[in-house]
C-alpha positions in Angstrom: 60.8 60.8 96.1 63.6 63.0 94.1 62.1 64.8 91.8 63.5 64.4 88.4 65.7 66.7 86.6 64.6 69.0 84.0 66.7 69.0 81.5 66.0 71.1 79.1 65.3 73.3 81.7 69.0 73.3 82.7 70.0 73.8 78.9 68.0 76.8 78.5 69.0 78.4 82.1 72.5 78.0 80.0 71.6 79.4 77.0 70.5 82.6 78.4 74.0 83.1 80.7 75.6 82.1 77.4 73.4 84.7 75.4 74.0 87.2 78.4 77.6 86.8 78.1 77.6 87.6 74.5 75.5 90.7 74.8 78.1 91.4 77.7 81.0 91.0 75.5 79.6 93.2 72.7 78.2 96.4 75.1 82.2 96.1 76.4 83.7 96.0 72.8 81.5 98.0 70.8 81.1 101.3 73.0 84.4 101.1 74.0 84.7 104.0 71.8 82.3 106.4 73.7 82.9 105.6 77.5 84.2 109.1 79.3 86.2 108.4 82.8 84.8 109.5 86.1 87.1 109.2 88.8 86.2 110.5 92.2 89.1 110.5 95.1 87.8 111.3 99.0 90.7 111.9 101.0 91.2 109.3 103.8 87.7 107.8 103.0 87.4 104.0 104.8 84.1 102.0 103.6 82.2 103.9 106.8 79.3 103.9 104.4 76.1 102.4 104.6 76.3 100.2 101.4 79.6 98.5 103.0 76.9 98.4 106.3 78.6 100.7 108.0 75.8 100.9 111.5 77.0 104.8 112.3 77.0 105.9 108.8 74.6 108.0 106.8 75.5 108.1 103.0 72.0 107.7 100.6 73.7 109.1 97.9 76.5 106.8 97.5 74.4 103.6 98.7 71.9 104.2 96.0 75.0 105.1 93.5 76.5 101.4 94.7 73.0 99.4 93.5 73.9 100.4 89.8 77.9 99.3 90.2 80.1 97.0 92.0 80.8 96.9 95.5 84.2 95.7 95.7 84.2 94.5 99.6 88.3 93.7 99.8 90.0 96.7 97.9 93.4 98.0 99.4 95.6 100.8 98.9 99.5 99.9 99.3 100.4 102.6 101.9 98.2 104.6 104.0 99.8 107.2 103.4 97.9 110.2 100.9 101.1 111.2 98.4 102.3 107.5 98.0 98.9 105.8 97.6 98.6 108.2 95.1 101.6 108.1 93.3 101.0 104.1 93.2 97.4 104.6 91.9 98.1 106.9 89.0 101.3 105.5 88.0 100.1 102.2 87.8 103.2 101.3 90.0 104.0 100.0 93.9 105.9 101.8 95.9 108.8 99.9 95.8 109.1 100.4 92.3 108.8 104.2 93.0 111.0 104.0 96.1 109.0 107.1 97.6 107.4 106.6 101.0 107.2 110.4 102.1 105.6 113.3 100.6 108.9 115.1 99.9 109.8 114.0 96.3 109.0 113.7 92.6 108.4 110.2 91.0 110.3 111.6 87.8 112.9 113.1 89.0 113.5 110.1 91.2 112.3 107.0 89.8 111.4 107.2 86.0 109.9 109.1 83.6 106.6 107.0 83.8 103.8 107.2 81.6 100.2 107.8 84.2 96.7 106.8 84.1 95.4 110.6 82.9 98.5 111.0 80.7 97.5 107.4 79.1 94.1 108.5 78.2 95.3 111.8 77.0 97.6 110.1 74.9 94.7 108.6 73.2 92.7 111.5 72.4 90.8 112.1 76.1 90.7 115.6 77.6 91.8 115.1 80.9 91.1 117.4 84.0 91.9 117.2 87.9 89.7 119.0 90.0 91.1 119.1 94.2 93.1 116.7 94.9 94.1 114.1 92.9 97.8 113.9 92.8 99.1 114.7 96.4 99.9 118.8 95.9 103.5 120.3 96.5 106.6 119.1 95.5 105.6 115.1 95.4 103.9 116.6 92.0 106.5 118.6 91.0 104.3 121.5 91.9 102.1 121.4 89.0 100.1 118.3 90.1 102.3 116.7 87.0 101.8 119.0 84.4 101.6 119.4 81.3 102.3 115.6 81.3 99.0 114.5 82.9 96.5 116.8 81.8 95.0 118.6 78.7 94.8 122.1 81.0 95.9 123.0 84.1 94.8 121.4 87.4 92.3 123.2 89.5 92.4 123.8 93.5 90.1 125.8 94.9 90.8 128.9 96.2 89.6 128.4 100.0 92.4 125.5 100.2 94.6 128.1 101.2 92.8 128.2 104.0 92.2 124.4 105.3 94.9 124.5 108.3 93.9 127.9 109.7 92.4 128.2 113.3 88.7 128.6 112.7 87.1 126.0 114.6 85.7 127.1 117.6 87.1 125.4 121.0 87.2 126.2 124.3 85.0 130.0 124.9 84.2 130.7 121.1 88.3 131.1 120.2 89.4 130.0 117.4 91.9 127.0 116.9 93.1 124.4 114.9 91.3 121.2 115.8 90.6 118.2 114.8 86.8 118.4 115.5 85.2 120.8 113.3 82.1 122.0 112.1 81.6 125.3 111.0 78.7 127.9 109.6 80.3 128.3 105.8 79.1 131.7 105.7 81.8 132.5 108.2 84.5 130.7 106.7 87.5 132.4 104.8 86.5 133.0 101.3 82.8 132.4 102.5 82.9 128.6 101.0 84.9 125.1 101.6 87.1 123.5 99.3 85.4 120.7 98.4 82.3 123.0 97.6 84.1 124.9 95.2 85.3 121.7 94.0 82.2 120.6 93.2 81.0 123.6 91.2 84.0 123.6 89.4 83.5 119.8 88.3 79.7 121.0 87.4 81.1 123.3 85.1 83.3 120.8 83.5 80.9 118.9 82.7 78.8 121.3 80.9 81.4 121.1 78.3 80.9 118.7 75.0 84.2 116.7 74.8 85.3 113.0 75.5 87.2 113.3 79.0 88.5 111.9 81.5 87.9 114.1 84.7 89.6 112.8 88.4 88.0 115.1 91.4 89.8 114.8 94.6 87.6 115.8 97.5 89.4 117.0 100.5 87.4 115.3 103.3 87.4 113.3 105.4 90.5 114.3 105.7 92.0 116.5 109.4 90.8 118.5 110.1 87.1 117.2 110.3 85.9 121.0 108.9 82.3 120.6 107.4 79.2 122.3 107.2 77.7 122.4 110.6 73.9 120.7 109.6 75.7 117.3 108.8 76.0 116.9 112.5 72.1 116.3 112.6 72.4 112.5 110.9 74.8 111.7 113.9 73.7 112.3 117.5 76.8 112.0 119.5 74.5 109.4 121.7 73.7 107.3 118.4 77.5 106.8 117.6 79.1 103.7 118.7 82.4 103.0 119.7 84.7 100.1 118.7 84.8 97.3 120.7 88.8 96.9 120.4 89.4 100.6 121.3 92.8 99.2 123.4 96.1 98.6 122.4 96.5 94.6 122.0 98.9 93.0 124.0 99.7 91.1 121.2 101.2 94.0 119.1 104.3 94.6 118.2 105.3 98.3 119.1 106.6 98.6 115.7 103.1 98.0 114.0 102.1 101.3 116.2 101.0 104.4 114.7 101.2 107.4 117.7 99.2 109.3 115.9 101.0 112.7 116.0 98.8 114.4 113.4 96.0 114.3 115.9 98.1 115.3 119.4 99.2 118.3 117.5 96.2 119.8 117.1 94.7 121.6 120.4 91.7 120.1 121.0 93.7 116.8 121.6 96.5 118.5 122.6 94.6 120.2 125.8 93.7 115.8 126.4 97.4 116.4 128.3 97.3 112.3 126.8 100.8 111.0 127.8 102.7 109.7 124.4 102.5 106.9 122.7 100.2 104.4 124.2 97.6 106.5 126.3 94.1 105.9 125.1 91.6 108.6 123.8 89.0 109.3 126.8 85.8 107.4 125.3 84.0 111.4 125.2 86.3 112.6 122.9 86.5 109.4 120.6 82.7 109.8 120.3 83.4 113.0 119.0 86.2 112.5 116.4 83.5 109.6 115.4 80.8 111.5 115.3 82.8 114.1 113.0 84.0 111.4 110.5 81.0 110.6 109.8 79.3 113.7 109.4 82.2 114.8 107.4 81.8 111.9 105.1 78.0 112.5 104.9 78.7 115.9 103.6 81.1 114.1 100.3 78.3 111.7 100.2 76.0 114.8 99.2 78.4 116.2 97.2 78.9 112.9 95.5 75.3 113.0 94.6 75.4 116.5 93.4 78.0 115.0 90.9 76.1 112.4 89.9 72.6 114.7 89.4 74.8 117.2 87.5 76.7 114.1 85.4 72.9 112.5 84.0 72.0 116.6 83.8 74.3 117.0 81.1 73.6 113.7 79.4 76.3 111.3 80.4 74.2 108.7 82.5 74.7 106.1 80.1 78.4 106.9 78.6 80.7 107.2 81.7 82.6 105.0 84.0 82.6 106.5 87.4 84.7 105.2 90.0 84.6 106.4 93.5 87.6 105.3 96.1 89.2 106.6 98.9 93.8 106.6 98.6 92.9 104.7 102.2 91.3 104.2 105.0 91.7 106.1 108.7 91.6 104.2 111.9 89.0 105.6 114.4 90.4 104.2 117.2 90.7 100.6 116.8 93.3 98.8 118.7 93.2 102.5 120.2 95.1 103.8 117.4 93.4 106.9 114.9 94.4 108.3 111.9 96.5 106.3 108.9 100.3 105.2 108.8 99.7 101.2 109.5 99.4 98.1 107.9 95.8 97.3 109.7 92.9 96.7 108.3 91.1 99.8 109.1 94.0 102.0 107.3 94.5 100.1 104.2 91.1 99.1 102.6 89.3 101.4 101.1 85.6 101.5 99.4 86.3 100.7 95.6 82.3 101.7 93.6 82.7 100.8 90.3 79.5 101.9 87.6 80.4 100.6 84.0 76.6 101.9 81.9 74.9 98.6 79.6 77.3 96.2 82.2 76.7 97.0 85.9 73.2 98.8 85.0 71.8 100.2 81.9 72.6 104.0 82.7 72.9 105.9 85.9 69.2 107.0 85.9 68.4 103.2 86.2 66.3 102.7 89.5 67.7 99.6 91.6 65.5 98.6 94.3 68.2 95.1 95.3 71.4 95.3 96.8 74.3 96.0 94.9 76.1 93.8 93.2 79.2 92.8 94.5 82.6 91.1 94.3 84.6 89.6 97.0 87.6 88.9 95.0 90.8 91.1 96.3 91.4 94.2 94.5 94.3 97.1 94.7 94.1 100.5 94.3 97.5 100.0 91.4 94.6 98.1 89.6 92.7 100.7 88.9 95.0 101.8 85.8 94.5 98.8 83.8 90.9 98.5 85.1 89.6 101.9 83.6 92.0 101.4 80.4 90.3 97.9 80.0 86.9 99.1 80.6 87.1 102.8 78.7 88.0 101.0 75.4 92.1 102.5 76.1 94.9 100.2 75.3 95.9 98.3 78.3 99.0 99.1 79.8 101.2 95.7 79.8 102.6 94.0 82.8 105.9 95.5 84.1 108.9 93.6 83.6 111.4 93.1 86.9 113.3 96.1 86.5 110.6 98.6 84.9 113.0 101.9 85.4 113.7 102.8 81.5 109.7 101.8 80.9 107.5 104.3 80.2 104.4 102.6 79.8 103.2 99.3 81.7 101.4 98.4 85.0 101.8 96.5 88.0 98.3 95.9 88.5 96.0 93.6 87.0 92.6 95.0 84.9 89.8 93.7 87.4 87.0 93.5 84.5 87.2 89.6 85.2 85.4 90.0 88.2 83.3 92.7 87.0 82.2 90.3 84.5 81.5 87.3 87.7 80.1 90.2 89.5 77.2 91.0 87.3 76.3 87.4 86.7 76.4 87.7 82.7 79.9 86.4 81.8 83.7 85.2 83.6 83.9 81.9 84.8 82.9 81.1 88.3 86.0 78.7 88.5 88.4 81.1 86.9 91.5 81.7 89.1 91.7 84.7 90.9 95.4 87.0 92.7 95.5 84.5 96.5 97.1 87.9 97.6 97.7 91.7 98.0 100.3 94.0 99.2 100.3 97.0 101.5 103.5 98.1 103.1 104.6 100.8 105.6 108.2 102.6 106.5 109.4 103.2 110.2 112.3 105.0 111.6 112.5 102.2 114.5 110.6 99.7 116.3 109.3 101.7 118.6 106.8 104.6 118.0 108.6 108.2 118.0 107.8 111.8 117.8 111.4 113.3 116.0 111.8 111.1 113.8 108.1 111.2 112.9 107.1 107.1 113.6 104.2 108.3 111.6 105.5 110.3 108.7 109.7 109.6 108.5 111.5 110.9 106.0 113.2 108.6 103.2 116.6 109.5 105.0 114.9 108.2 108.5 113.4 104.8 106.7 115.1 102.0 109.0 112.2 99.7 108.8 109.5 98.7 106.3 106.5 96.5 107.3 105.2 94.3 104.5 101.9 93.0 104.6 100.0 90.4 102.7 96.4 90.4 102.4 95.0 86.6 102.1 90.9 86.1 101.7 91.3 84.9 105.1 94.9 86.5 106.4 96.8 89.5 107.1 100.7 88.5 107.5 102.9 90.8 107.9 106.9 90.9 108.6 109.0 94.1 110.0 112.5 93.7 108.4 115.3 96.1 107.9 115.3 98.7 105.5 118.8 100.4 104.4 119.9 101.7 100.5 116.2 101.4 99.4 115.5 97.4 100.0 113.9 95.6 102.6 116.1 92.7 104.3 114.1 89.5 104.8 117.3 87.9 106.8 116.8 90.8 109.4 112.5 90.2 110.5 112.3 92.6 113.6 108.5 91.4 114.4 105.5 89.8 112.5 102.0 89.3 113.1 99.2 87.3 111.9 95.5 87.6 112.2 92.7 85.3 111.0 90.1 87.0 109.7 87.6 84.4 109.5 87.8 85.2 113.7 89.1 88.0 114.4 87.9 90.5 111.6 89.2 93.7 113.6 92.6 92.3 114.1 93.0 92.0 117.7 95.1 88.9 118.6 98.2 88.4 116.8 98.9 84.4 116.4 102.4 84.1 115.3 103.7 82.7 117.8 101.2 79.8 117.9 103.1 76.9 117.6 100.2 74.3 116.2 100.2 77.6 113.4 103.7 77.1 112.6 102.9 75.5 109.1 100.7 78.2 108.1 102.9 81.1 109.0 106.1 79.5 106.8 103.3 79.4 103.8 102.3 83.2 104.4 105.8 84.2 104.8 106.7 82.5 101.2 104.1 84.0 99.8 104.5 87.6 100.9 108.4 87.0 100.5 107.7 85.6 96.3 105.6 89.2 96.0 103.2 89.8 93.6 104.4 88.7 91.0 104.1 84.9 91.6 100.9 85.2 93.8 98.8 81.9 93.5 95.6 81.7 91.6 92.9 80.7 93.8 89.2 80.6 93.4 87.1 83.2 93.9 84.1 82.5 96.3 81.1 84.4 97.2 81.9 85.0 101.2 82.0 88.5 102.0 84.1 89.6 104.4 83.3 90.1 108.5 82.0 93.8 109.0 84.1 95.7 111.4 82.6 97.2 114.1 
């Protein structure tokens, strides 16, 4: 027998959500006025943490940090590539718009005179500060990591970065090289410290300071080489570290979606490997290794990260800043046999995307979470994050770009994800409000098959023959190769495409586009990458996360 319905059960279970939506609404509005910005940068840091349950990884600090924010479990950056991921992130722009796909030039000198995500704040009355490496260094920064536009004082590097491509890891007899696997005693290092330690001191010691701010801190690792303090090595025995289970090239892929992986042959512990280029695999010893040193190098920002945070609550903003903590993408460790950046795959273009928002994800960061974290499914990109922390910190939001954005200073081609911070805590947003069906991620090639001069990894905007656009569906990754001359992308000319279903095959290993009984659903993805971002469907957002990668 059915047991009847409660009624006024039901209407009081919707009062409350109503009343918790309210309250939601007013913490948003009215402290909008004291919110400081914390944005955090790790360099080439993929979710290989635990709270994204990661098996090999070891990060406490940022797992307990996640249980007071929001996971956001399908976040993507729009090229794996450090200086245009970041260009797109703080500009608010793609890299189309930008047109710069290399390290070697100047969004304002070459695109426009845009208006970025620390200039913005400034604008309206923040102090803003970068700490390491925020923008990409060097001349994609103009040299002055975009100052005095960007930031109330000059940026800081730490002195020992001087220092992060000299030969003092230890290889073969106790000589010193340049390696990719590298743990060190910091007491014997140049300078007698690491950059992302000084980093981290220097960050402290902003934050001892009474102002409103916005401070970005760019730590260096897990960036190549692997260089880290020594005693991480002890949360990962090389026997406890698995390997992937697709650690060899797919048939399937086309040799244009290839990354070589140049930055890691050039170094000589890989170089001494005598590994024929492109396609020979990584001997299963040495991949455990370059595992085992990810990890332990992302343990060590993981400890830094929660030195930041103690030091943040320390000097009494626990319950008045927005931290965010990202990577600019993610690093292949040897899926499909490939390692490093400079794809379209998965593993290279989603990064981990923490967002804490105090009174809205929990009360303050000194709140203790004993659940999971909450969490969003619904996609996300790394050119949202503009509008996001404008939305959230109470800073005008930046409006949407029109076609041909070139003469605008100020407006974003992102979207402000508070809508699903607001489904995500369970207090507000509408479960059936429509949600982006898609996101982009592209990468340049100098050909369709993988090179060493030009770099297949790294070309030059001169080299650019090819661009590979992909689209990132809740269940899809679509992507077409198509010629690339005079700055544009020609979808008349499709050199190769691939599809993978992510709802069976999570690591992308069989590429079904040439499926015939699939031919319907490839002509739909194709339209749909071809319309752009613009005219992306709305589609629902549902609670599935997505398959863990092993």
């Amino acid at each position: 027998m059915r047991r009847p319905i409660n009624v006024w059960a039901v209407t009081e279970r919707g009062i409350i959500k109503f009343f918790y939506a309210c309250v939601l609404f007013v913490i948003i509005v009215e402290s909008r006025e004291k919110f400081n910005v914390l944005l955090v940068i790790a360099d080439d840091l993929r979710p290989a943490l635990g709270c994204y349950e990661d098996k090999n990884a070891f990060s406490p600090h940022i797992d307990s940090f996640a249980k007071k924010s929001i996971l956001f479990y399908r976040a993507y950056a729009q090229q794996a590539l450090c200086a245009p991921s970041r260009n797109s992130l703080l500009t608010g722009r793609r890299p189309d718009t930008l047109h710069l796909y290399d390290f070697y030039s100047y969004w304002r000198d070459v695109a426009g005179n845009f208006t970025t995500l620390p200039q913005h704040f400034k604008d309206n009355g923040y102090h803003t500060m970068s700490i390491g490496k925020v923008f990409h260094p060097g001349v994609s920064s103009n040299w002055t990591d975009d100052a005095p536009y960007s930031w109330s004082q000059p940026a800081y590097h730490p002195p020992t970065e001087q220092f992060k491509e000299w030969p003092v890891c230890l290889g073969e007899h106790g000589r010193p090289e340049r390696a990719v696997v590298c743990p060190v005693e910091v007491r014997f290092q140049p300078g007698r410290s690491l950059p992302d330690l000084q980093v981290l001191q220097e960050a402290a010691s902003f934050l001892e300071r009474g102002q409103r701010f916005l401070l970005a801190v760019g730590f260096h690792k897990p960036h190549l080489p692997l260089k880290y303090p020594r005693r991480y090595l002890d949360h990962h025995p090389l026997d406890s570290v698995s390997l992937p289970k697709d650690r060899w090239r797919p048939a399937t892929m086309p040799t244009v979606a290839w990354n070589p992986w140049t930055d890691l042959r050039e170094r000589n512990d890989v170089a001494r490997l005598n590994l024929t280029f492109p396609f020979d695999p990584m001997p299963d010893r040495y991949s455990r290794m370059i595992r085992q040193s990810y990890y332990a190098a992302t343990t060590y920002i993981d400890d830094l990260f929660g030195q930041l945070m103690d030091k943040l609550i320390s000097t009494g903003h626990s319950n008045d800043t927005i931290v965010l903590l990202t990577g600019d993408h993610g690093w292949s460790m040897g899926e499909h046999g490939e390692w490093s950046k400079y794809s379209n795959f998965e593993v290279a273009v989603r990064v981990p995307f923490i967002l804490f928002v105090p009174g809205v994800t929990s009360p303050s960061l000194l709140h203790t979470h004993r659940g999971r974290p909450s969490s969003s499914p619904g996609l996300a990109e790394l050119v949202d994050v503009f509008p996001t922390l404008a939305d959230l910190a109470g800073v005008p939001l930046p409006r949407l770009c029109p076609e041909d954005s070139s003469a605008v200073q100020l407006c974003t081609e992102g979207v402000s994800l508070r809508p699903l911070v607001e489904q995500a805590v369970g207090r507000g947003g509408r479960p059936d409000r429509g949600w982006k069906a898609g996101v982009f991620s592209q990468y340049p090639r100098p050909g369709t098959f993988p090179t060493r001069r030009p770099n297949s990894d790294k070309p030059r905007l001169k080299d650019i023959a090819v661009m590979g656009y992909s689209l990132r569906t809740p269940d899809h990754r679509y992507t077409e190769w198509v010629q690339f001359a005079d700055g544009r992308g020609s979808w008349d000319h499709v050199l190769a495409r691939e599809l993978y279903d992510h709802r069976l095959d999570p690591g992308e290993d069989v590429n079904l586009v040439n499926r015939p009984q699939l031919g319907q659903l490839v002509d739909r993805l194709s339209s749909q990458l071809r319309a752009g971002w613009r005219l992306q469907p709305r589609r629902k957002i549902t609670v599935k996360k997505p398959s863990v990668v092993e």
